[in-house]
C-alpha positions as a LaTeX table, in Angstrom:
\begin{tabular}{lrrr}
\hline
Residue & $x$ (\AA) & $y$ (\AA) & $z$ (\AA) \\
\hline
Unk1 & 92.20 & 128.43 & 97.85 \\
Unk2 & 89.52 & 129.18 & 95.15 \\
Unk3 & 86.26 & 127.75 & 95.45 \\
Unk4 & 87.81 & 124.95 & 92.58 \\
Unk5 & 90.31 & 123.93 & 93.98 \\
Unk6 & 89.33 & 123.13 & 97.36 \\
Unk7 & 86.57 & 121.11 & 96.06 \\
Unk8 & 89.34 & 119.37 & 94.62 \\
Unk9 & 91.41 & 119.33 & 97.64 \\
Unk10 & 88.13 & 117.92 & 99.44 \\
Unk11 & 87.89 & 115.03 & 96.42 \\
Unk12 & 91.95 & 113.96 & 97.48 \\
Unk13 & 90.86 & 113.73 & 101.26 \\
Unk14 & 87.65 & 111.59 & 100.24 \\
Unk15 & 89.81 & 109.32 & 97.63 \\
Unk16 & 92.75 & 108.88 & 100.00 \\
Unk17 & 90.66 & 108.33 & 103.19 \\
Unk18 & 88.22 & 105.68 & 101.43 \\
Unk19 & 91.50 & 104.26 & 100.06 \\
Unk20 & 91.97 & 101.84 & 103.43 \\
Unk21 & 87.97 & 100.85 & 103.28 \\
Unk22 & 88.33 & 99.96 & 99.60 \\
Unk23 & 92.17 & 97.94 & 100.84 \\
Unk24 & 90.04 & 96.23 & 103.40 \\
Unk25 & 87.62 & 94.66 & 100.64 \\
Unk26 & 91.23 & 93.54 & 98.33 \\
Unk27 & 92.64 & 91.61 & 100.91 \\
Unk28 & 89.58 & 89.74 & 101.81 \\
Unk29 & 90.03 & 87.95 & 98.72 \\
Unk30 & 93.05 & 88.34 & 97.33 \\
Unk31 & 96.63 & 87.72 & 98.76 \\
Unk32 & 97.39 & 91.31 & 100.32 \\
Unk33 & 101.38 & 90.74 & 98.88 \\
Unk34 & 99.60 & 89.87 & 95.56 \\
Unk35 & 97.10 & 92.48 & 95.85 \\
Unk36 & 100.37 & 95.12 & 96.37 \\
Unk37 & 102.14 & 93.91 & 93.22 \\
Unk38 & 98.66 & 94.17 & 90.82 \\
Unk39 & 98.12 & 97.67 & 92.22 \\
Unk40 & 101.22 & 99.00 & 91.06 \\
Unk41 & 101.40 & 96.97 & 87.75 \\
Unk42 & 97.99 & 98.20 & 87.10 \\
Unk43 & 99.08 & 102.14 & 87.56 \\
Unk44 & 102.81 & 101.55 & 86.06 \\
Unk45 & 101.02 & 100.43 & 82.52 \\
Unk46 & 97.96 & 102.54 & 82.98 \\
Unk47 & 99.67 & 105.47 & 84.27 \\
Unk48 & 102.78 & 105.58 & 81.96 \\
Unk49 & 100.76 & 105.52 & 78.42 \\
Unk50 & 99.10 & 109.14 & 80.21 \\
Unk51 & 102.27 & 111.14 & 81.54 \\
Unk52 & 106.01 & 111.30 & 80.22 \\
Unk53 & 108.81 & 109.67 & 81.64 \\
Unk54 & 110.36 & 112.06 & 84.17 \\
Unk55 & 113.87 & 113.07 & 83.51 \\
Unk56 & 115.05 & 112.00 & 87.13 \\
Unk57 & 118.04 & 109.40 & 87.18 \\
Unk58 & 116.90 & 105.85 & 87.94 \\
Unk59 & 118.54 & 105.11 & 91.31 \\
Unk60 & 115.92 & 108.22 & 92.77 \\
Unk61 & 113.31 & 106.06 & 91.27 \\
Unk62 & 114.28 & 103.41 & 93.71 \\
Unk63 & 115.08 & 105.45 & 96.65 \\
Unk64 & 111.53 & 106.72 & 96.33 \\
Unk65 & 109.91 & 103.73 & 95.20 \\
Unk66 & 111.10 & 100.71 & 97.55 \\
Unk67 & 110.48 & 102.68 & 100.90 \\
Unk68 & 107.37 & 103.77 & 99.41 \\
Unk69 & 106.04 & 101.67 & 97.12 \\
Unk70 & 107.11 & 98.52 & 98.25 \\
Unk71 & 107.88 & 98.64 & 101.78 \\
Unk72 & 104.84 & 100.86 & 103.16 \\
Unk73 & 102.08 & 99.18 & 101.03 \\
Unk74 & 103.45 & 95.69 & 101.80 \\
Unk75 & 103.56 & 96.50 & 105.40 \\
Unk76 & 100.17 & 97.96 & 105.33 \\
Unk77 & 98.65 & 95.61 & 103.35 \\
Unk78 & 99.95 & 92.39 & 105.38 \\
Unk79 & 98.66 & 94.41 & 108.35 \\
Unk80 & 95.16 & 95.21 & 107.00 \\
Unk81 & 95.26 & 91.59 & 106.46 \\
Unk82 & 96.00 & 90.15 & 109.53 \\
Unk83 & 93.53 & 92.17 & 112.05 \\
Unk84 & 94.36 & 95.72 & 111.55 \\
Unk85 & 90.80 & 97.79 & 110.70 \\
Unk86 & 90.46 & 100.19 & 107.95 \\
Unk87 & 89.99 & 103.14 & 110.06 \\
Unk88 & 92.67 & 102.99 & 112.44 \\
Unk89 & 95.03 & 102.05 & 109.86 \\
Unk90 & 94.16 & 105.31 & 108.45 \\
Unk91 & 95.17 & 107.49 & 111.65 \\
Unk92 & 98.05 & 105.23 & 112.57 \\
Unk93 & 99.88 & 105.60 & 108.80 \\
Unk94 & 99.73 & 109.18 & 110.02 \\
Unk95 & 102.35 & 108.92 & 112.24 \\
Unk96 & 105.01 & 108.86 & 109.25 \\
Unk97 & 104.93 & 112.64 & 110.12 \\
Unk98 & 106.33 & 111.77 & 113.46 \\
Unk99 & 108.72 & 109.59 & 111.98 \\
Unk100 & 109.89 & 111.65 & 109.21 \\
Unk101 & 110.62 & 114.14 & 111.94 \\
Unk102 & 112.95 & 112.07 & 113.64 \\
Unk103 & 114.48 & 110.50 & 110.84 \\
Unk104 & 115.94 & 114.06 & 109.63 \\
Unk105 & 116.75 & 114.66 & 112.67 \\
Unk106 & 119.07 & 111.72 & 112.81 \\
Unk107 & 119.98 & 111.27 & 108.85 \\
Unk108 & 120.21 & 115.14 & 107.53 \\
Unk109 & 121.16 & 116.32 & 110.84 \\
Unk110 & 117.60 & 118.80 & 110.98 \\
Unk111 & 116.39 & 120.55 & 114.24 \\
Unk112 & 113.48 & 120.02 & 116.56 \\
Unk113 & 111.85 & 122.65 & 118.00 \\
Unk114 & 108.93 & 122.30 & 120.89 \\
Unk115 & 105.90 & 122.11 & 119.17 \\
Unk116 & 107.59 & 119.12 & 117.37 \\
Unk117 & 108.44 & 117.38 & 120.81 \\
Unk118 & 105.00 & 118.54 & 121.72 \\
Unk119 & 103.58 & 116.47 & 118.85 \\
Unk120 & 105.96 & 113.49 & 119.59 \\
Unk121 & 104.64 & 113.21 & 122.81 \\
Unk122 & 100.78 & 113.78 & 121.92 \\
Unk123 & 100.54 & 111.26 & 119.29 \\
Unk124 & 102.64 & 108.90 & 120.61 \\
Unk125 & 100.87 & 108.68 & 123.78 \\
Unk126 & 97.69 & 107.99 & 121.49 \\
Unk127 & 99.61 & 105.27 & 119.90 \\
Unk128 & 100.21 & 103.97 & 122.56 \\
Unk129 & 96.58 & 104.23 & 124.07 \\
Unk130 & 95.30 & 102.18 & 120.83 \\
Unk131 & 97.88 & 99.91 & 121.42 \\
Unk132 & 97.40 & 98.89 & 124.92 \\
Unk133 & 94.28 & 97.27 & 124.29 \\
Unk134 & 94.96 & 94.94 & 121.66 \\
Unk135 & 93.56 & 91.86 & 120.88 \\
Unk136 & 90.35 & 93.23 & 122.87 \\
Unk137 & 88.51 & 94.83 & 120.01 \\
Unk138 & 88.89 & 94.39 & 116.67 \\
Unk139 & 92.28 & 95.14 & 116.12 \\
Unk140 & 95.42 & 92.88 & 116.83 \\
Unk141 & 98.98 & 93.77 & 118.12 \\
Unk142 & 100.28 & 92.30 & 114.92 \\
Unk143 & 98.36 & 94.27 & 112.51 \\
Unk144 & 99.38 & 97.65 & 114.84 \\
Unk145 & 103.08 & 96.78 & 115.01 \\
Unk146 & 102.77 & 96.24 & 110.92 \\
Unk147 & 100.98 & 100.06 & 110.25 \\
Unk148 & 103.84 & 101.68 & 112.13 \\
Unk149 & 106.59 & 99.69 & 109.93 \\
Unk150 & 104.20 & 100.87 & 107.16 \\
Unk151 & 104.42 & 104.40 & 108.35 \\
Unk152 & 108.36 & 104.32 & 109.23 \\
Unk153 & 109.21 & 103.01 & 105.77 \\
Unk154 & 106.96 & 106.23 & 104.19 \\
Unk155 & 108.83 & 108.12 & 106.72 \\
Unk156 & 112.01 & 106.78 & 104.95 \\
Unk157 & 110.75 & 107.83 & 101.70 \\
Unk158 & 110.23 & 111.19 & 102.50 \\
Unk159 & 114.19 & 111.59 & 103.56 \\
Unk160 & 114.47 & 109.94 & 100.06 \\
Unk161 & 112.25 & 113.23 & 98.67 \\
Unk162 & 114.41 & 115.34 & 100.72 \\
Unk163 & 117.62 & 114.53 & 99.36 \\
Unk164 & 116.33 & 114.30 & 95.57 \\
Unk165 & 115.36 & 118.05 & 95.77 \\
Unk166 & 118.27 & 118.91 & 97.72 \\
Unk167 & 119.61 & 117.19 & 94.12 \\
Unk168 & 117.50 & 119.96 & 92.34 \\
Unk169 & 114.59 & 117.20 & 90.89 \\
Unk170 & 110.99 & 117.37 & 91.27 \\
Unk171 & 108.80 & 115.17 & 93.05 \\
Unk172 & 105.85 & 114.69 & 90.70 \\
Unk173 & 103.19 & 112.48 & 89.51 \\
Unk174 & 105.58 & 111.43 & 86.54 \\
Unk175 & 107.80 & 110.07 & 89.21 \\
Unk176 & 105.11 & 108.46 & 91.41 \\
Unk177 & 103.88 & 106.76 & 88.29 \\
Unk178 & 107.17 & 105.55 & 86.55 \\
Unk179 & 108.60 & 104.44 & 89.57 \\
Unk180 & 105.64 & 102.00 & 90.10 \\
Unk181 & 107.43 & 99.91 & 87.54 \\
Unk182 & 109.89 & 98.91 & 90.18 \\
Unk183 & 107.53 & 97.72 & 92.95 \\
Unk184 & 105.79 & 94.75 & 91.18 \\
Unk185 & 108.55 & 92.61 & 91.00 \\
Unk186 & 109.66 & 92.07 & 94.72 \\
Unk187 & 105.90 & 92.17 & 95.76 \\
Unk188 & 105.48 & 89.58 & 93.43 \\
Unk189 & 108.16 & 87.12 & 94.47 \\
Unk190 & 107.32 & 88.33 & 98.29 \\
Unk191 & 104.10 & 86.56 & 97.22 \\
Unk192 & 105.68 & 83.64 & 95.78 \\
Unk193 & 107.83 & 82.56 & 98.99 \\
Unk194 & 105.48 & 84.23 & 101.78 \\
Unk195 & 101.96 & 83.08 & 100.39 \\
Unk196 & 102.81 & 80.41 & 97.79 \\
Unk197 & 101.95 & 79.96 & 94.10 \\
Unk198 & 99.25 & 77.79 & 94.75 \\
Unk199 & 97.75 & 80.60 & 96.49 \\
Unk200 & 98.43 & 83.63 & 94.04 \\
Unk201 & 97.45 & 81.07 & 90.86 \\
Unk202 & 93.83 & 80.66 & 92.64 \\
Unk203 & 92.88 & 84.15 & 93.48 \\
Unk204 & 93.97 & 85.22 & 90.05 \\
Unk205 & 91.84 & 82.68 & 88.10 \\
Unk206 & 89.22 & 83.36 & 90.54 \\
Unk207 & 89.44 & 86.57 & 91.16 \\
Unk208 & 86.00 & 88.31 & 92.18 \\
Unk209 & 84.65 & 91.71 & 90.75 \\
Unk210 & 85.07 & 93.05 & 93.86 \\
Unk211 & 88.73 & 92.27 & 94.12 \\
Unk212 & 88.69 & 93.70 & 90.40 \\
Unk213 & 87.50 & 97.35 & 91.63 \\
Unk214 & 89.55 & 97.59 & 93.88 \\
Unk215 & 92.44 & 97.42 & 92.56 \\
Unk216 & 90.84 & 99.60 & 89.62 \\
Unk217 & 89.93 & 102.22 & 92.62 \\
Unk218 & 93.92 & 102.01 & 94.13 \\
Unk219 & 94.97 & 102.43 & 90.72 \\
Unk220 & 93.19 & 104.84 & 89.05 \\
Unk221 & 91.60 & 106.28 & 92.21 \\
Unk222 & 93.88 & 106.67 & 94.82 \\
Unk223 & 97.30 & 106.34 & 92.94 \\
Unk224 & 96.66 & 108.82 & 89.71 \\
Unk225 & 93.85 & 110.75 & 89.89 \\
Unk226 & 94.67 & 111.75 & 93.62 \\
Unk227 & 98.32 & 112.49 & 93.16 \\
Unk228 & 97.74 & 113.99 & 89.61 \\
Unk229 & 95.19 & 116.39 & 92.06 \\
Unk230 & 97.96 & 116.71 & 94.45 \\
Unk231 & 101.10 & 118.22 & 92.69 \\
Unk232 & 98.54 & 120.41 & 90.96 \\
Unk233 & 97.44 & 122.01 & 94.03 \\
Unk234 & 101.07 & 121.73 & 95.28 \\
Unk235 & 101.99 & 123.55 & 92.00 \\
Unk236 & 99.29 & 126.33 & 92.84 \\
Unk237 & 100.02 & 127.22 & 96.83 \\
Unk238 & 102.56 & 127.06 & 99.39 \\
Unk239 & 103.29 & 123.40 & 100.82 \\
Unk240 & 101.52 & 124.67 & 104.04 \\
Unk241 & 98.57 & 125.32 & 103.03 \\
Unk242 & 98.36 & 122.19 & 100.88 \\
Unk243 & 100.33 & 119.51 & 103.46 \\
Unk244 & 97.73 & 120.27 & 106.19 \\
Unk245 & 94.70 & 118.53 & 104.02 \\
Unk246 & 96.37 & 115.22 & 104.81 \\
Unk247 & 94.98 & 115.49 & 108.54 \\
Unk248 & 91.44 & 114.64 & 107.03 \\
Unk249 & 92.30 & 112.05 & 105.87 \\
Unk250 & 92.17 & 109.22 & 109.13 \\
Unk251 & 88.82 & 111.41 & 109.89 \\
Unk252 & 87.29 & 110.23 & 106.42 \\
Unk253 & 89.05 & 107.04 & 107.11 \\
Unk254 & 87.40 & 106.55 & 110.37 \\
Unk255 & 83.96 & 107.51 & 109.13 \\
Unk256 & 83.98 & 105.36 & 106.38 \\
Unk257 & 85.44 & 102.25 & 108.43 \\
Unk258 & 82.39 & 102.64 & 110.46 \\
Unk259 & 79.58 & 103.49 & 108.34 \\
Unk260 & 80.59 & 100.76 & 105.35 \\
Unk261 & 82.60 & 98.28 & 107.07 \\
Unk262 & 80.97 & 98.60 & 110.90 \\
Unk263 & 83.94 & 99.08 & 112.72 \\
Unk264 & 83.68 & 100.33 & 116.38 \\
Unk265 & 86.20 & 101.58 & 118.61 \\
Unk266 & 86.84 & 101.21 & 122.25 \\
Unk267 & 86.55 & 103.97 & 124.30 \\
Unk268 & 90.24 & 103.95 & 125.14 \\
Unk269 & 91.02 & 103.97 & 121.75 \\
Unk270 & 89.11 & 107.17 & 120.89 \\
Unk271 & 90.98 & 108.95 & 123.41 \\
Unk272 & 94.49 & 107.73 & 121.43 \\
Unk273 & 92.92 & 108.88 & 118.06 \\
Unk274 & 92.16 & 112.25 & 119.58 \\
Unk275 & 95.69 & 112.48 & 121.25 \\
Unk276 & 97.47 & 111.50 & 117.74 \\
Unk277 & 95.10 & 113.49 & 115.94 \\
Unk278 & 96.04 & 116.50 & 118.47 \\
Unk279 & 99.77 & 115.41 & 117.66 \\
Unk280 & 98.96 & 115.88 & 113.87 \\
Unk281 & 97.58 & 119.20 & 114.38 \\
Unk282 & 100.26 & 120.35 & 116.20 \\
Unk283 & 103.36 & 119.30 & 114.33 \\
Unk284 & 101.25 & 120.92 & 111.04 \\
Unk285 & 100.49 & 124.17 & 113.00 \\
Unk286 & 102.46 & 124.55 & 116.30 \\
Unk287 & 104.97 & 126.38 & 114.42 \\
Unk288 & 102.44 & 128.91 & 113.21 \\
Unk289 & 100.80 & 128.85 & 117.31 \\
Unk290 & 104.56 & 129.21 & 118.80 \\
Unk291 & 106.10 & 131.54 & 116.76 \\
Unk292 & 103.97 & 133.66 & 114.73 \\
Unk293 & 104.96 & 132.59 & 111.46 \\
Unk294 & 102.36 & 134.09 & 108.96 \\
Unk295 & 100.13 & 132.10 & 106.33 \\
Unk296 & 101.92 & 133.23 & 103.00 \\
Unk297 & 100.14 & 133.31 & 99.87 \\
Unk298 & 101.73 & 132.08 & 96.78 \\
Unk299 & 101.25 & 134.33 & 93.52 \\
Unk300 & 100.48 & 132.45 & 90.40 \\
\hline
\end{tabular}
């Protein structure tokens, strides 16, 4: 990558790994199932007077934008809200990788070689390191069990991806912000049942500027500026040299957890983020390690 563009890249691993720190401080005042449905309201209308409408039929919207939108970020939210920390949440979402994997495996019928079993069994002996000691530190069983639905319904998405390309579509930032016109609505009457109107009428009319930045940071942070950044690198260079910068994102996470929010780990659970994050490394790179496949450059 040019000196550009990976300061870029570094500015998407920053945005996306302060993304859970910035999550914690939304659901400490506002209802995280309310929170969800504001975030994607505020980058639907935001996002949709910047970019065209993309000419992808509207059930792909939805196959990309419940599992997603929806189901990942309500998961995640309600977890983040209910004991799971910022930092960990940021390492365990990683495991959508791991569930991706298996998901083609099962759904489009795709192969797995060792390195893949190799990560399976790295990071999810990690996983289950952090999870063993629940309820001990700061994080609770509930809030763990919650990322991984977070990171299985992502996982879903991605088979979603799969098959729209397989359709001949692109997966772009007009998609990821058109579709988030389809996520408020069921977060929003997920609210109304799960956490009552009572609830979602107060922290509205008393919302806090805090609350107000964040979601201004999700939107216009996170959501478009970082996936705007995103499909332009992924428009510039081979997915493999792009999909990699993901893995610094739970160390970013982690960092920030710590240093902003004070979060401490217990030693058993560092060993389980160094397992998952050696599981990360080697479903990105095994193949590479294993077989000798070459870096290739892409000409532009």
């Amino acid at each position: 990558m040019s000196f550009k563009d990976s300061m870029l890249a570094l500015v998407i691993i920053v945005a996306w790994g302060l993304n859970f720190v910035v999550i914690s401080v939304g659901v400490s005042d506002v209802p995280p199932l309310l929170l969800g449905g504001l975030r994607f309201l505020a980058v639907a209308a935001i996002g949709s007077l910047l970019v065209k409408r993309p000419n992808v039929p509207l059930r792909w919207w939805f196959s990309y934008a419940l599992p997603i939108g929806f189901l990942q970020f309500a998961f995640l939210f309600v977890a983040m809200a209910n004991g799971m920390p910022a930092g960990l949440a940021s390492l365990v979402l990683q495991s959508q990788a791991l569930f991706t994997m298996l998901f083609a495996l099962v759904f489009l019928k795709e192969g797995v070689r060792l390195h893949q079993v190799l990560a399976i069994v790295l990071a999810g002996g990690g996983l289950v390191m952090i999870a063993v000691v629940s309820g001990v530190g700061d994080m609770t069983l509930v809030g763990f069990i919650l990322t991984l639905f977070a990171a299985a319904s992502w996982a879903v998405g991605n088979i979603g991806i799969k098959r729209l390309s397989q359709k001949g579509y692109q997966m772009d930032i007009k998609l990821v912000i058109w579709s988030a016109w389809i996520p408020p609505l069921p977060f929003f009457i997920a609210s109304w049942f799960m956490e009552g109107p009572e609830l979602m009428l107060a922290a509205l009319t008393n919302i806090s500027w805090s609350s107000i930045g964040a979601l201004a940071y999700l939107a216009l942070i996170a959501t478009i500026l970082g996936y705007s950044l995103w499909g332009y690198l992924m428009g510039r260079y081979f997915a493999n040299q792009v999909a990699p910068l993901t893995l610094g994102v739970p160390v970013v996470g982690l960092t920030a957890a710590a240093v902003i929010l004070d979060e401490t780990l217990l030693p058993l659970q560092w060993i389980g983020v160094c397992f998952v994050l050696l599981g990360l490394l080697m479903n990105t790179f095994g193949a590479r390690l294993f077989y000798r496949i070459p870096m290739k450059v892409k000409e532009v």
